[in-house]
N, C-alpha and C positions, 0 to 999 in steps of 0.2 A: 607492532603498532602501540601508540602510549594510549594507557587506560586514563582517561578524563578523571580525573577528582572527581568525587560526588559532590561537590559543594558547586562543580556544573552543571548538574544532572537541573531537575525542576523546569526552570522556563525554555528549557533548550541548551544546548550549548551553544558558548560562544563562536562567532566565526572564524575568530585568530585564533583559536587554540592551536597550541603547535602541535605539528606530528613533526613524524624522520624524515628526511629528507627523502626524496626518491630515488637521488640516480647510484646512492650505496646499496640499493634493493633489487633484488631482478626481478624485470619484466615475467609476470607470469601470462603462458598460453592461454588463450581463450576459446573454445570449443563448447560453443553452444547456438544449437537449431531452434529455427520457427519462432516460437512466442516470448522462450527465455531469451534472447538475444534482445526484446526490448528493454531489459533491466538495465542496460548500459546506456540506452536511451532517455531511462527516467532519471540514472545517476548522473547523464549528460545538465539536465536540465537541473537537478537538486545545487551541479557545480555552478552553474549558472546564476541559479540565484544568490547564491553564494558568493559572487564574485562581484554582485550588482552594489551600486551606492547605499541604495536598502531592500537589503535581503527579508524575506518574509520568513524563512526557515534558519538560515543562515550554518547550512550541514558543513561541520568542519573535516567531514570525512570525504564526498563526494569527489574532489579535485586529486585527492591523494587514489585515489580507488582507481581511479581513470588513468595515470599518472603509472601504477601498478601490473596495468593491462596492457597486453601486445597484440593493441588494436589500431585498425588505422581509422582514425577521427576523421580522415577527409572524404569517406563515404558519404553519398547523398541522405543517408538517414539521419547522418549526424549536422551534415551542411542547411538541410531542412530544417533543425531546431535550433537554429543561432538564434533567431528570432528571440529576442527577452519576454514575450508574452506565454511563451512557452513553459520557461522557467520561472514563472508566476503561479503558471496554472499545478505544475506538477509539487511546487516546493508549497502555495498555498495548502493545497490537498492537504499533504500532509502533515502540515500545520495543524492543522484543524483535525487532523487523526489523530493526532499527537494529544492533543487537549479532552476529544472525547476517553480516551484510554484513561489520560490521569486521573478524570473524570470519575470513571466508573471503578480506578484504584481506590482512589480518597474513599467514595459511599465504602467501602468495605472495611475501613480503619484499617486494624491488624488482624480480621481473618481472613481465613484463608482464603486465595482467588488467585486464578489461572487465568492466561492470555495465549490466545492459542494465532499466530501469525502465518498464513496462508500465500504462498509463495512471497519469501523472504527476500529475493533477491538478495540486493546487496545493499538492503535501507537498514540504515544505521540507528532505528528508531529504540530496541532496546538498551543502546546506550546514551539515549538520548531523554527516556524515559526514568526518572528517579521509584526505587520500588525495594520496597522494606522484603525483609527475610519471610515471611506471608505471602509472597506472591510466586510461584512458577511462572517462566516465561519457555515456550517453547515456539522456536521458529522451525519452518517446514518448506520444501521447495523438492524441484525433482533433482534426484542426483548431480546430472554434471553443472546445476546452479548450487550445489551446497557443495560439492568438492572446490569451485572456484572460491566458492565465501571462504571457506576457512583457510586457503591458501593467501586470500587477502587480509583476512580478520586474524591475526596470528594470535591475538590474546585471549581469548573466550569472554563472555561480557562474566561479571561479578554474581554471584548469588543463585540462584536456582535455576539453571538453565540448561537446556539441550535444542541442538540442531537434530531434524530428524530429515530424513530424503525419503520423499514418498508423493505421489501423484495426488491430485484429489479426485481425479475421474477416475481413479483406479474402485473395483468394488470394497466395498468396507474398507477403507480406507481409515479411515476412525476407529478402529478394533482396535489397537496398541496407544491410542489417545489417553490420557489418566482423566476419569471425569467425576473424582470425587467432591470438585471442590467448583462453583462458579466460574463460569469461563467467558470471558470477551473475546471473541472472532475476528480478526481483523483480517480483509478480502482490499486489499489497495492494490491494483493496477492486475485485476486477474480474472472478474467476470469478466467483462466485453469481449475479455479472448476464446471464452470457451462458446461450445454453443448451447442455446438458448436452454437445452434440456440439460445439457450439464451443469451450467450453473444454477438454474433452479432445485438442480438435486442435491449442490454442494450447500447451498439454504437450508433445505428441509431436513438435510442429513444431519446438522449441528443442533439443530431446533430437537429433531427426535433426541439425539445421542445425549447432549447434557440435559442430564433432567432435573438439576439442581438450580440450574436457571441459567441466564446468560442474556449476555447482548452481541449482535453480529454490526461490523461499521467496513461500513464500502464505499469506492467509488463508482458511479455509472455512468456510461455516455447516453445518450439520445438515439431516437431511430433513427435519426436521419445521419448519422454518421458510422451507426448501423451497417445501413442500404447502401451508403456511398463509400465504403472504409477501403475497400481496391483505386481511391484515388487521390488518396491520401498518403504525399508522399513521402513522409518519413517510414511508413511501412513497407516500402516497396521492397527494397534490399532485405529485409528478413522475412517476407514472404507470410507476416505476420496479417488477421486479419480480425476486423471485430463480428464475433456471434450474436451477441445478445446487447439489443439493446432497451433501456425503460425510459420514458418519458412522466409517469407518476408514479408514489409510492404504493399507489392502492395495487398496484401490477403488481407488487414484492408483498406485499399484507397478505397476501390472495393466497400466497402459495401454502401458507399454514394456517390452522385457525389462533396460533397463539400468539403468532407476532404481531406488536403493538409497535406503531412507528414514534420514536421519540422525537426525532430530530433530523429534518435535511437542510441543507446549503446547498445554493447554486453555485456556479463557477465565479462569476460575478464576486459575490459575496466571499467566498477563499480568495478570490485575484486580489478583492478591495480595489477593484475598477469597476465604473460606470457598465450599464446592464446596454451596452452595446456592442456594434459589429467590428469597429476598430479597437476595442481594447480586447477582443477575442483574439486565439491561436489562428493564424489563417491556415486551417486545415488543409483546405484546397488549395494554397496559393492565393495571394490577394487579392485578386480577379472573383475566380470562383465562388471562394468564400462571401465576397461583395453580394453575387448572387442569390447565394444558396442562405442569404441570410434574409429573403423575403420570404422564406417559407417560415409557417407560424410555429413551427418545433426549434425551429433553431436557437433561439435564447434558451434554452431549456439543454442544452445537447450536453452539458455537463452537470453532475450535481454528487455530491456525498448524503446518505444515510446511515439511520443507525436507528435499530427495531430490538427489541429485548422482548425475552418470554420469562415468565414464570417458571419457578420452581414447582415441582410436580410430584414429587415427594411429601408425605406429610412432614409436620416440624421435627417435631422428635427424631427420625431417620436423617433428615439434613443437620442435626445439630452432632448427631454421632459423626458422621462422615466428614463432617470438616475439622473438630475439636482437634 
């Protein structure tokens, strides 16, 4: 795969960027259960928007990634997300992920700061992200999702970086983590899958473990998509299902006493569509969702955050440690 210029990198890259062609490339196998099999679904929709008149993300990777896979796209999970509301919702997200990250690069100038990315799938976001020789970037995911990446990703991204395969509901999972230096958490499209006690532990666990400080930046669904997620049919075929769901931030504040919430966004607001029911994903189907959209949670059933802690070290120990 061709590495992007850096003079791409910053607001995103562009949509036409070329890549290689696909059919001189072979189709690589895909074997992956339960939850990792939505990454194909996210990278469905990232193509999507990316192929739309105006793209919100405009991933010059997604179409090629898919393109690479010996999958068949005419399953109901995938026939379910043609829908372009879809590819708003998922390509907005990360839009707006993208921007909190460079965010929190920039406040740091040229020290040192780590980005630690929590099931990596197959989001293209380190190279999408521009990031001076100060920053480690390390993405993580379970095994047979980081043996697929790097069979699609042939080039490694530029500058300090490592793919690691490892669970995060696994115990100490964070033990081989480096955490001498600031780290940003980025959790996009991975709580809602676990349940509710595991991702409250993968929270607390980044809070304790960097104690140099940090920010964590997620997405989250709602309860009520929560409670209804077995009717939700692009999950159906991967047997996928959502655990945890939050309706305000003061749920996630709760869980430590240090996290301070900076900043959420509704779906709405990533979409840049009207805080209504037809410019929503029809979760349920057109119908249903029509329904389920007089319950008072529902305009709420999507939202991105981002909570930061303090450093917890005195000065002088943090300034050795990063120097």
């Amino acid at each position: 795969m061709r590495r992007p210029n850096t003079s791409e990198f910053g607001g995103g890259l562009s949509p036409t960027t070329s890549l290689p062609s696909t059919p001189t490339m072979p189709k690589e196998k895909v074997i992956l259960e339960g939850i990792e099999e939505t990454l194909l679904a996210s990278t469905w929709c990232r193509a999507k928007d990316a192929q739309s008149s105006e793209p919100l993300l405009g991933d010059p990777y997604a179409q090629y990634l898919l393109d690479r896979c010996d999958v068949d796209y005419s399953r109901s999970t995938f026939a379910a997300l043609h829908d372009e509301r879809y590819g708003r919702f998922i390509a907005g997200r990360a839009k707006e992920l993208d921007s909190w990250c460079r965010t929190f690069l920039e406040s740091h100038g040229d020290r040192p700061c780590q980005v630690l990315q929590l099931a990596c799938g197959l989001e293209s976001r380190v190279f999408r992200i521009k990031r001076g020789p100060n920053v480690r970037w390390i993405d993580l995911d379970k095994p047979l999702v980081t043996n697929l990446r790097q069979r699609l990703y042939t080039e490694p991204p530029e500058g300090d970086y490592c793919l690691r395969s490892l669970s995060v509901t696994n115990d100490n999972w964070l033990r081989d983590i480096p955490q001498d230096r600031p780290t940003l958490v980025i959790a996009e499209g991975l709580l809602m899958y676990l349940k509710a006690e595991q991702s409250k532990k993968v929270i607390t666990d980044v809070v304790d473990y960097f104690d140099l400080g940090g920010q964590i930046i997620f997405d989250i669904l709602g309860t009520i998509l929560t409670k209804y997620s077995s009717q939700i049919s692009w999950l159906k075929d991967s047997g996928a299902t959502y655990g945890w769901g939050v309706d305000e931030p003061g749920e996630v504040a709760s869980l430590h006493p240090e996290l301070k919430l900076l900043e959420r966004q509704y779906w709405h607001e990533y979409m840049r569509v009207e805080r209504k029911v037809s410019c929503a994903p029809p979760w349920f189907g057109q119908k249903i969702t029509k329904l389920a959209a007089v319950l008072p949670s529902f305009n709420d059933f999507g939202q991105i955050m981002q909570f930061a802690w303090d450093c917890r070290k005195d000065q002088s120990r943090k300034d050795s440690l990063i120097d």
